[in-house]
C-alpha positions as CSV (number, residue, x, y, z in Angstrom):
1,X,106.3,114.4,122.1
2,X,107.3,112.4,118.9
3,X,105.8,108.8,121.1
4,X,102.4,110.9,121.9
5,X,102.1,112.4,118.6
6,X,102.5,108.5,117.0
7,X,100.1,106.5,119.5
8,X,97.6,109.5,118.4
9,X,97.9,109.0,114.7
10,X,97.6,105.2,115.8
11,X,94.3,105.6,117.2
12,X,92.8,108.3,114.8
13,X,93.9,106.7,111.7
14,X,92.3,103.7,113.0
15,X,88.9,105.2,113.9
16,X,88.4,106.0,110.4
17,X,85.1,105.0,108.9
18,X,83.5,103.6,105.7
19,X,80.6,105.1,103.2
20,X,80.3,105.2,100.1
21,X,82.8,104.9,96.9
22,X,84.3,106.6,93.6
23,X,86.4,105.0,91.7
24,X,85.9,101.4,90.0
25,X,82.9,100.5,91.6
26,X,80.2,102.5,91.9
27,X,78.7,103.6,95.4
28,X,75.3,101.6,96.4
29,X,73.3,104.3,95.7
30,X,74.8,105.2,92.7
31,X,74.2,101.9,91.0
32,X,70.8,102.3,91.9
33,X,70.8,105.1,89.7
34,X,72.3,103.7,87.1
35,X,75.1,106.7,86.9
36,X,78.4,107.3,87.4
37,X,79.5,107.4,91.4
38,X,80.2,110.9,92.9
39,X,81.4,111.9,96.2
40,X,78.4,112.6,97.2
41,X,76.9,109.5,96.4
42,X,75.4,107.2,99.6
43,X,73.7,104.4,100.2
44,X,70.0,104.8,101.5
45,X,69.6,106.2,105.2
46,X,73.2,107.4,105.6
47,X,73.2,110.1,107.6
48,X,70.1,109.3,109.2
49,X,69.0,108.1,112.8
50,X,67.7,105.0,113.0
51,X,67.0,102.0,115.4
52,X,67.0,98.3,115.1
53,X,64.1,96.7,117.0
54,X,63.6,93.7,118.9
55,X,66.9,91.9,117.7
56,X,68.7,89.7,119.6
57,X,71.9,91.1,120.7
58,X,75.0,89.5,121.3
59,X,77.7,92.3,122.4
60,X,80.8,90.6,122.0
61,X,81.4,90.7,125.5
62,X,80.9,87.5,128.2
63,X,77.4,88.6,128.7
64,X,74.5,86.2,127.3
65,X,72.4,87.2,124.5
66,X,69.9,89.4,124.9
67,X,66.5,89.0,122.9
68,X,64.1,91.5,122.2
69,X,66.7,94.6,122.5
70,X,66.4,98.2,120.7
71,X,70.0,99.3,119.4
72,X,69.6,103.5,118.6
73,X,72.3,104.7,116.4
74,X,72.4,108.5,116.2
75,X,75.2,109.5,113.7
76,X,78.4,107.3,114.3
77,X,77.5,106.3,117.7
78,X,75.2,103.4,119.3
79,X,73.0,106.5,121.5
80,X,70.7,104.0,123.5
81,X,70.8,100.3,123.8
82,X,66.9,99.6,124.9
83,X,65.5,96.7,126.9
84,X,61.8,95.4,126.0
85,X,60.4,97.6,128.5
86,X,61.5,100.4,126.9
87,X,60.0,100.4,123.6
88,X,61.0,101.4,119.9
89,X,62.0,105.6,119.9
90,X,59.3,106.9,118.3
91,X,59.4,109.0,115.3
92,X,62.5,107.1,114.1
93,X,63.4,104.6,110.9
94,X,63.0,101.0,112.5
95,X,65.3,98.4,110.9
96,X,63.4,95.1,111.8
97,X,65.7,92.6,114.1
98,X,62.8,90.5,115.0
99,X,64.1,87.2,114.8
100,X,68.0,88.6,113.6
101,X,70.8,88.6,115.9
102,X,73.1,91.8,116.2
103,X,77.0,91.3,116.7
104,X,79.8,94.0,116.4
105,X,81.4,94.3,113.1
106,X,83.7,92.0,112.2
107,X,87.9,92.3,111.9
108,X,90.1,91.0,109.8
109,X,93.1,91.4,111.4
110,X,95.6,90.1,108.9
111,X,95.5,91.4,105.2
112,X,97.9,93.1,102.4
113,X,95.1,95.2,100.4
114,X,97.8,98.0,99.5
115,X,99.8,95.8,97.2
116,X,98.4,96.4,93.9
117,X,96.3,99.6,92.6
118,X,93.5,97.9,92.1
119,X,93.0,96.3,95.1
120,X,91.2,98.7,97.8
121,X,88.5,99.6,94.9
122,X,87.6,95.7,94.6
123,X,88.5,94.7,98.2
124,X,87.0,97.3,100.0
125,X,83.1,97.0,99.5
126,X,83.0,93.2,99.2
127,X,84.3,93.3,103.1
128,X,81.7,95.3,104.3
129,X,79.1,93.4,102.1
130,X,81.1,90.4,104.6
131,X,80.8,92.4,107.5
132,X,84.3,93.3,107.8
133,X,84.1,96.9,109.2
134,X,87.6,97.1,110.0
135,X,91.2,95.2,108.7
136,X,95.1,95.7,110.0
137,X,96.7,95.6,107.1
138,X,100.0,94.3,107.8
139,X,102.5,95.8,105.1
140,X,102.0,96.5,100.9
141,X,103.3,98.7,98.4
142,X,101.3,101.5,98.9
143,X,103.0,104.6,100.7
144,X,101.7,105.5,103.9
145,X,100.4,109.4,102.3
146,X,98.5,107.0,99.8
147,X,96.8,105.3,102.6
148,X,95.7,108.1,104.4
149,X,94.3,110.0,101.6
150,X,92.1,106.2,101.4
151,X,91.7,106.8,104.7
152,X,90.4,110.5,104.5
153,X,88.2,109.4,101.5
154,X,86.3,106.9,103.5
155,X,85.9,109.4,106.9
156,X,84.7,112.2,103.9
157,X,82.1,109.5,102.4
158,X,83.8,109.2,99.1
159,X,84.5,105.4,99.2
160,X,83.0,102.2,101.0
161,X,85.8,100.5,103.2
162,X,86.4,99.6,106.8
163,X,88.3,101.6,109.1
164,X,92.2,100.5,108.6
165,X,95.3,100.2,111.0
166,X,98.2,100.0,108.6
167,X,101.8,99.1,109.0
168,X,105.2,98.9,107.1
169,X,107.2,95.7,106.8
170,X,110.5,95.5,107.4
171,X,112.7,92.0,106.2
172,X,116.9,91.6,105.8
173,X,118.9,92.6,103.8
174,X,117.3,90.3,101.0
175,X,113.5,91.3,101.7
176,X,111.2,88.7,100.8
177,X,108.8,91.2,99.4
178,X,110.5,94.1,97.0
179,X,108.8,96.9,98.7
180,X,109.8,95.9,102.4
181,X,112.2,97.7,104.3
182,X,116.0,96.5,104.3
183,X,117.6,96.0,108.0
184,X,120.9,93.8,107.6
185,X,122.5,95.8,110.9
186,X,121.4,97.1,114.3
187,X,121.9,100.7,112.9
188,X,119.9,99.9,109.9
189,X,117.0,98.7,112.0
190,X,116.9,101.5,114.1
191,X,116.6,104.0,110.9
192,X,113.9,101.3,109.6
193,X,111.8,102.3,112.9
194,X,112.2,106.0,112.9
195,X,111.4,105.8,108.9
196,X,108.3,104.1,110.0
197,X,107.8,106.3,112.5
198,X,107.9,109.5,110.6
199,X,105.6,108.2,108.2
200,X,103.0,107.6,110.6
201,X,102.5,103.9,110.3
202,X,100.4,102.5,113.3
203,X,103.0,99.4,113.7
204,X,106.1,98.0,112.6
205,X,105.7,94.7,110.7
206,X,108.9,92.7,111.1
207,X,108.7,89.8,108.9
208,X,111.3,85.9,108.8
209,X,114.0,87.2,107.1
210,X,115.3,90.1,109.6
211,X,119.0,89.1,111.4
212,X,118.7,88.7,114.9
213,X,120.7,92.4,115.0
214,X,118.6,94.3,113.7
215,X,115.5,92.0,114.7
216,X,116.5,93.1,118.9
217,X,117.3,96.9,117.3
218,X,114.3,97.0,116.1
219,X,112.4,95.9,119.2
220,X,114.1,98.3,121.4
221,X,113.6,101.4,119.0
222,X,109.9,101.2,118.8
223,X,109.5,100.2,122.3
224,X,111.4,103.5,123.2
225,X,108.8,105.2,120.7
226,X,106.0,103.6,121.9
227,X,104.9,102.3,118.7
228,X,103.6,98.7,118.2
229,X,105.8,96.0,116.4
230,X,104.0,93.0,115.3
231,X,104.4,90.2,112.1
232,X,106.3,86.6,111.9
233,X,109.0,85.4,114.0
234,X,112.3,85.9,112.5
235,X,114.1,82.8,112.1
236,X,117.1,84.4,113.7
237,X,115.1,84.4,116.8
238,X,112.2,82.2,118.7
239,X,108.5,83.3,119.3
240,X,109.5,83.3,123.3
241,X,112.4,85.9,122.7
242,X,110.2,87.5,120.4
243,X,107.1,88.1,122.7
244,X,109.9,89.2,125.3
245,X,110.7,91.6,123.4
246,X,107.5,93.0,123.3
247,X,106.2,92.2,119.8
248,X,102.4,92.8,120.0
249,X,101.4,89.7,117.5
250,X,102.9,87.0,116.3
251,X,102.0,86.0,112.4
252,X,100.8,82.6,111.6
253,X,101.2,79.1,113.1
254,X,103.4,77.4,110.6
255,X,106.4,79.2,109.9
256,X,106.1,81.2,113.1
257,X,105.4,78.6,115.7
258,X,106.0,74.9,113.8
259,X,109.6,75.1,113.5
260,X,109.8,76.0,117.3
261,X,107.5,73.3,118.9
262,X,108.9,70.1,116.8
263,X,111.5,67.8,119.1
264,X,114.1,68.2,115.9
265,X,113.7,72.0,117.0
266,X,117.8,72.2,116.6
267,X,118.0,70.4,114.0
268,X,115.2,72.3,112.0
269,X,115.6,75.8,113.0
270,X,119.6,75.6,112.8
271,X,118.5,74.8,109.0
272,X,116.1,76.9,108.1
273,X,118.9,79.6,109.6
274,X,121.8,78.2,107.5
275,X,119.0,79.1,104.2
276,X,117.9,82.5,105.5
277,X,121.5,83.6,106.3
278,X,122.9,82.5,102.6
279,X,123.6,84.3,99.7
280,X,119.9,83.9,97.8
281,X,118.0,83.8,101.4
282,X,114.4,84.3,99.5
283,X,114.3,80.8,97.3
284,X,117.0,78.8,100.0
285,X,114.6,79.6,102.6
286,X,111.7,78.5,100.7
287,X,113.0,75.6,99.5
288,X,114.3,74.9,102.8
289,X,110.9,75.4,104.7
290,X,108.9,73.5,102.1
291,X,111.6,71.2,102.3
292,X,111.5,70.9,106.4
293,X,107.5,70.4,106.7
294,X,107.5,66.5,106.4
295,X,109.5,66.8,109.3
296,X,108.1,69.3,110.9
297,X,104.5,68.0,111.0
298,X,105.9,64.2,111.9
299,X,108.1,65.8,115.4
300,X,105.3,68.1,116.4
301,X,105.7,68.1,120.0
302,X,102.2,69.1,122.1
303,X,104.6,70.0,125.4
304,X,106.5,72.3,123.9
305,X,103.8,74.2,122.3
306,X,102.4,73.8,125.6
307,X,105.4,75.4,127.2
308,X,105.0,78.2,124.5
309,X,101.7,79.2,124.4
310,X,101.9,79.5,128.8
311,X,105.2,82.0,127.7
312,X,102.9,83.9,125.3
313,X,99.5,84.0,128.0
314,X,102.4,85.5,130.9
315,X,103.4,88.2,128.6
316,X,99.8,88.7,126.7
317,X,101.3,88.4,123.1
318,X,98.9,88.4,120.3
319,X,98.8,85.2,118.0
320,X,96.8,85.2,114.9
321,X,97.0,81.4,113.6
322,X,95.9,82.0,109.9
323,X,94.2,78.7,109.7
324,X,92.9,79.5,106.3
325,X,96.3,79.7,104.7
326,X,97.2,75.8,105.9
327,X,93.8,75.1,104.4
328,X,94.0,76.5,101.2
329,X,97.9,74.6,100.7
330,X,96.4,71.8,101.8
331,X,93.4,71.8,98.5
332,X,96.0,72.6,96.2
333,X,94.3,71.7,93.1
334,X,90.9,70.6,94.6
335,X,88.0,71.3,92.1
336,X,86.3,73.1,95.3
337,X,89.3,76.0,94.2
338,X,88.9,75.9,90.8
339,X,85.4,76.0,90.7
340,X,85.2,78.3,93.4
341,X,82.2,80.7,92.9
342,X,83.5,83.4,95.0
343,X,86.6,83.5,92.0
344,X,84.0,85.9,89.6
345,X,84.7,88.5,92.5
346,X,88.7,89.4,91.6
347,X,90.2,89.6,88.2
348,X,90.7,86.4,86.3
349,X,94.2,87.7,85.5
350,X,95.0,87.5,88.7
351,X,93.0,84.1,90.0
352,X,94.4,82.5,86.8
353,X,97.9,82.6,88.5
354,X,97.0,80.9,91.8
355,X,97.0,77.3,90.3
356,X,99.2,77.5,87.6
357,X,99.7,74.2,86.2
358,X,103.6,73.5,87.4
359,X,102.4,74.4,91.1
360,X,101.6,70.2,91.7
361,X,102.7,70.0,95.2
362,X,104.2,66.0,95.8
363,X,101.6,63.9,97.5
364,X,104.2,64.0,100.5
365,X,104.2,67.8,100.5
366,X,100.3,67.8,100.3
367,X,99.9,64.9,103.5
368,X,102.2,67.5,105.2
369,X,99.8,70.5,104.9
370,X,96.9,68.7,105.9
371,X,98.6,67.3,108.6
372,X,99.6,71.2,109.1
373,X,96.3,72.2,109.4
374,X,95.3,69.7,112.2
375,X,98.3,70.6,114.1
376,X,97.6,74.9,113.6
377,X,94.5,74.1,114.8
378,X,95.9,72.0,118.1
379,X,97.9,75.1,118.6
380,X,95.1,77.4,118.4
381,X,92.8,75.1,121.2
382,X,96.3,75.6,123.2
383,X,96.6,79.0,123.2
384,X,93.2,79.6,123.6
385,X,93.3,77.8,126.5
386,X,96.0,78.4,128.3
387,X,94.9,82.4,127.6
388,X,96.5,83.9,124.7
389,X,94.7,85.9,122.9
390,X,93.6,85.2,119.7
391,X,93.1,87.6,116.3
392,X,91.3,86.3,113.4
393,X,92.9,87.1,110.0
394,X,93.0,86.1,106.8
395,X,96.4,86.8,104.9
396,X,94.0,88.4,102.6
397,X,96.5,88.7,99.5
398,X,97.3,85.7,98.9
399,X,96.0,82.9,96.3
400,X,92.7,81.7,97.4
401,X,91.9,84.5,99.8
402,X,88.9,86.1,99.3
403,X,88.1,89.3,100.6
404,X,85.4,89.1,103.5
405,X,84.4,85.7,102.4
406,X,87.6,84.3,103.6
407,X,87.8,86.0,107.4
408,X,84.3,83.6,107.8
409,X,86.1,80.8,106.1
410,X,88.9,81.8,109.6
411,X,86.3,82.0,112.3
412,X,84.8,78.3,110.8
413,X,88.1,76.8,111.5
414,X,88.6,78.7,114.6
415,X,85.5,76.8,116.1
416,X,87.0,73.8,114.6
417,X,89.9,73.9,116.6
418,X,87.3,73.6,119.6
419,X,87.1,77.6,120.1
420,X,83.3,78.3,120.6
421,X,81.6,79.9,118.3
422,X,81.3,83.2,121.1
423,X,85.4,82.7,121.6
424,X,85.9,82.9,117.1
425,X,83.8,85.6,117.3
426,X,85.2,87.6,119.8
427,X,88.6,86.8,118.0
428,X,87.0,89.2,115.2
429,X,85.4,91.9,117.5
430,X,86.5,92.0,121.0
431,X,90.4,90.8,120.7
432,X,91.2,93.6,117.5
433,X,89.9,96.2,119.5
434,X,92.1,95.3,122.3
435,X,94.8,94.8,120.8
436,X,95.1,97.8,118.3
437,X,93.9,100.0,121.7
438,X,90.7,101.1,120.0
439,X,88.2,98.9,123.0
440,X,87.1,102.4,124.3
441,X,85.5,103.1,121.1
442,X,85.3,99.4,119.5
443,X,84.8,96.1,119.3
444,X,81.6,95.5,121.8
445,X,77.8,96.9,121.3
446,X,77.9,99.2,124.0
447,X,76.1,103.2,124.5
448,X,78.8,105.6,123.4
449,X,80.7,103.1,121.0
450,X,80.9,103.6,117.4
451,X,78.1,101.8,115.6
452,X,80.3,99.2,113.5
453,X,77.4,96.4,113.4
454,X,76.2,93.1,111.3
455,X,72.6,92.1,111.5
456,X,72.5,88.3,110.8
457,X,69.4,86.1,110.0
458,X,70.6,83.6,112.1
459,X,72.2,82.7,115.4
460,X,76.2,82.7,114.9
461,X,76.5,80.8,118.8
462,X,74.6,77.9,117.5
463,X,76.7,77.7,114.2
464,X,79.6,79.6,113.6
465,X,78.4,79.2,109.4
466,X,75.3,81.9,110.3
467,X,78.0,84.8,110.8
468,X,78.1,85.0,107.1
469,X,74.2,85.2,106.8
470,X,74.3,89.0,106.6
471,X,70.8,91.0,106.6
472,X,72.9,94.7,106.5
473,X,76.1,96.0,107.9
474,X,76.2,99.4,110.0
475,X,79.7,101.1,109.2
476,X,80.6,104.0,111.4
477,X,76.9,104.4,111.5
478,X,76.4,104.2,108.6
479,X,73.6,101.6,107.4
480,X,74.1,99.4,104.1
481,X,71.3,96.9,103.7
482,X,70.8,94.0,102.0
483,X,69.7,95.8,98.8
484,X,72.9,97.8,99.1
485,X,75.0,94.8,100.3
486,X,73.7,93.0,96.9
487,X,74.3,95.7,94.5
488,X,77.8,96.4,96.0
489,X,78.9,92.6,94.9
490,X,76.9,92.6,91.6
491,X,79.4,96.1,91.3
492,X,82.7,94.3,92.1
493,X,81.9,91.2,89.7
494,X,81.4,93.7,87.2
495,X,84.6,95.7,87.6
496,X,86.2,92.0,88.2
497,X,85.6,91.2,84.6
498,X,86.7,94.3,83.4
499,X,90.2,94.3,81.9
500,X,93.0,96.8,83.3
501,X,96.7,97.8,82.0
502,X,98.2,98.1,85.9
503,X,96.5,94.9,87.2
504,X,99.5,93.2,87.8
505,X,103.2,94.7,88.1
């Protein structure tokens, strides 16, 4: 019973929608009033049926595009997806897709937005402006109550945000993070799992510090529950023993997979394991890791990662590379950060303390994360091809992340690992849906799905860069047009600039 009743709150917590917002920023429709945002406030033609005509679709499945289609979206569901032949519905609001392409909405399938307060009221509307209709957040502050009650304000209409599945992070004895679960023992992680479980979390995020104990407790508890574990590799353990376990995804390609695919593999994990297992594991590790990726990048050893990624395609583990993260190490400093336009969007008190002027990484340090980024890129063509599924994500969170903005940033250096532009995408659509169970409802345009949609202005298949040229975003039927989109980020660089007692702890 307890197993059902958890893979239920999985799905229905998941399927929850986005509208419109109180709080910091005003709802679309109530900044075209000019007033304060109510509840009740929504942006023009919520509600409403409607149809976009004569678009080109491309439904996130196999299938070719198809020009000229008719999408009808009758409340939260696509109702009729018509050919040509068929005609526009008559009687009914026509959003023009002449010339547009139509894709599912996007995922972002790696993010921390319950860290801080003030994070879902900024985040939130600037990812659907991006598209983003639905995010996994993978472990914050927040309490699970708090993010259902977000959760329940977005299915009531009170707020703009995607639909969100939500985890808890669990770490060693010595967490990382403060607000991550302690498991030092195999008893400890079994209580860390049925905590987790009685919250109603949709996953278990296990992150690098967890003991190999409590790491394989951990695994067998949820498995018995039935409820997903996903996050980093533990350095107490490999990503094979990890995806034989049965953890759903595995968490970025550098500390994750690097330390594992190197021919100094002994000789580098055995050290990393020595920092983790010390008596200050956080800044040992760290140092350690940092310390190791001269070394790492120089052994990198295509066969094994290879060998690993054919492991991970026979048991269908998850991997979401987090390209972006690599990329952003390796411009440490670069005037294209500091002078980054999308930095008016989050509070200068915070994006003043992502380049602080000590952070100068050693020339050596920085050849090592460019040479990273080629090499999490290699590993992303691998898996890709030898079929292990891929999940874009973000690590929204973290400096240099932006929200939305930086999932397109993902899918660009997706393709630039040699996915195709269709194969990126469907890391955003397709793959989440999958993977979080949700691809009877999700994830593809099909009759009967929930209408998450983007409407682009250009063709995303002949350049990955046209994703991000969005003419309005359907959430959970809901439409939000380009007026709306615009207003919603004129809203969050205005509650950006505005100065706040709890921004930071």
């Amino acid at each position: 019973m307890e197993r059902r009743a958890t893979r239920r709150r999985f799905v229905a917590g998941a399927i929850a929608g986005g509208a419109a917002l109180t709080g910091a920023i005003p709802s679309a429709g109530a900044v075209a009033r000019g007033g304060e945002a109510s509840p009740a406030a929504s942006p023009p033609g919520s509600g409403e049926a409607f149809a976009i005509g004569g678009v080109t679709l491309i439904d996130g499945t196999d299938a070719p595009p198809r020009p000229n289609t008719t999408v009808v979206i009758e409340g939260k569901r696509i109702a009729e997806i018509r050919t040509a032949d068929g005609g526009a519905p008559q009687g009914m609001r026509i959003v023009d897709g002449a010339d547009r392409f139509l894709i599912p909405g996007l995922w972002d399938s790696h993010v921390h937005a319950f860290v801080f307060p003030w994070q879902a009221d900024l985040y939130f509307p600037l990812l659907i402006a991006n598209g983003v209709t639905g995010i996994r957040d993978m472990g914050g502050a927040f309490p699970m109550r708090a993010i259902d009650e977000i959760r329940a304000a977005i299915v009531a209409e009170a707020r703009i945000g995607p639909r969100i599945v939500a985890g808890i992070m669990v770490d060693g004895p010595m967490p990382v993070w403060p607000f991550a679960l302690r498991a030092g023992t195999a008893e400890e992680g079994r209580e860390a799992v049925a905590t987790i479980a009685e919250a109603g979390a949709d996953f278990v995020k296990v992150y690098t510090l967890l003991p190999r104990v409590a790491f394989e407790a951990i695994a067998e508890a949820a498995n018995e529950r039935d409820l997903p574990f996903a996050g980093h590799v533990p350095i107490a353990v490999t990503p094979a023993e990890a995806s034989d376990a049965g953890q759903r995804s595995l968490e970025h390609y550098s500390d994750s997979i690097l330390p594992f695919v190197s021919s100094a593999e002994e000789e580098i994990v055995a050290t990393l394991r020595a920092a983790a297992s010390g008596p200050d594991p956080v800044q040992a590790y760290a140092a350690a890791f940092f310390g190791s990726a001269p070394r790492l990048v120089e052994t990198f050893d295509p066969e094994k990662a290879a060998s690993l990624a054919a492991h991970l395609a026979a048991n269908q583990t998850w991997f979401t590379p987090t390209l972006i993260i690599g990329q952003t190490l390796a411009m440490s400093g670069d005037a294209s950060q500091t002078g980054d336009p999308r930095l008016r969007y989050l509070p200068s008190e915070v994006t003043a303390s992502w380049n602080p002027g000590s952070a100068v990484w050693p020339p050596e340090l920085l050849a090592a994360f460019r040479r990273s980024v080629e090499l999490g890129e290699q590993m992303s063509e691998t898996m890709q091809g030898a079929g292990v599924p891929l999940l874009a994500g973000s690590d929204l969170g973290l400096p240099n992340i932006f929200p939305g903005f930086s999932l397109h940033d993902e899918l660009a250096l997706l393709v630039a690992a040699g996915l195709t532009p269709l194969q990126a995408l469907q890391a955003a659509t397709r793959n989440p849906a999958r993977c979080f169970g949700l691809e009877q409802e999700l994830g593809t345009v099909e009759t009967g799905k929930i209408a998450d949609l983007v409407l682009l202005d250009a063709d995303p298949l002949a350049e990955i860069a046209n994703a991000g040229r969005i003419a309005a975003v359907v959430a959970n039927g809901r439409l939000f047009e380009q007026r709306d989109i615009q207003e919603m980020m004129q809203a969050a660089e205005r509650a950006a600039a505005t100065p706040r007692a709890t921004l930071l702890p």
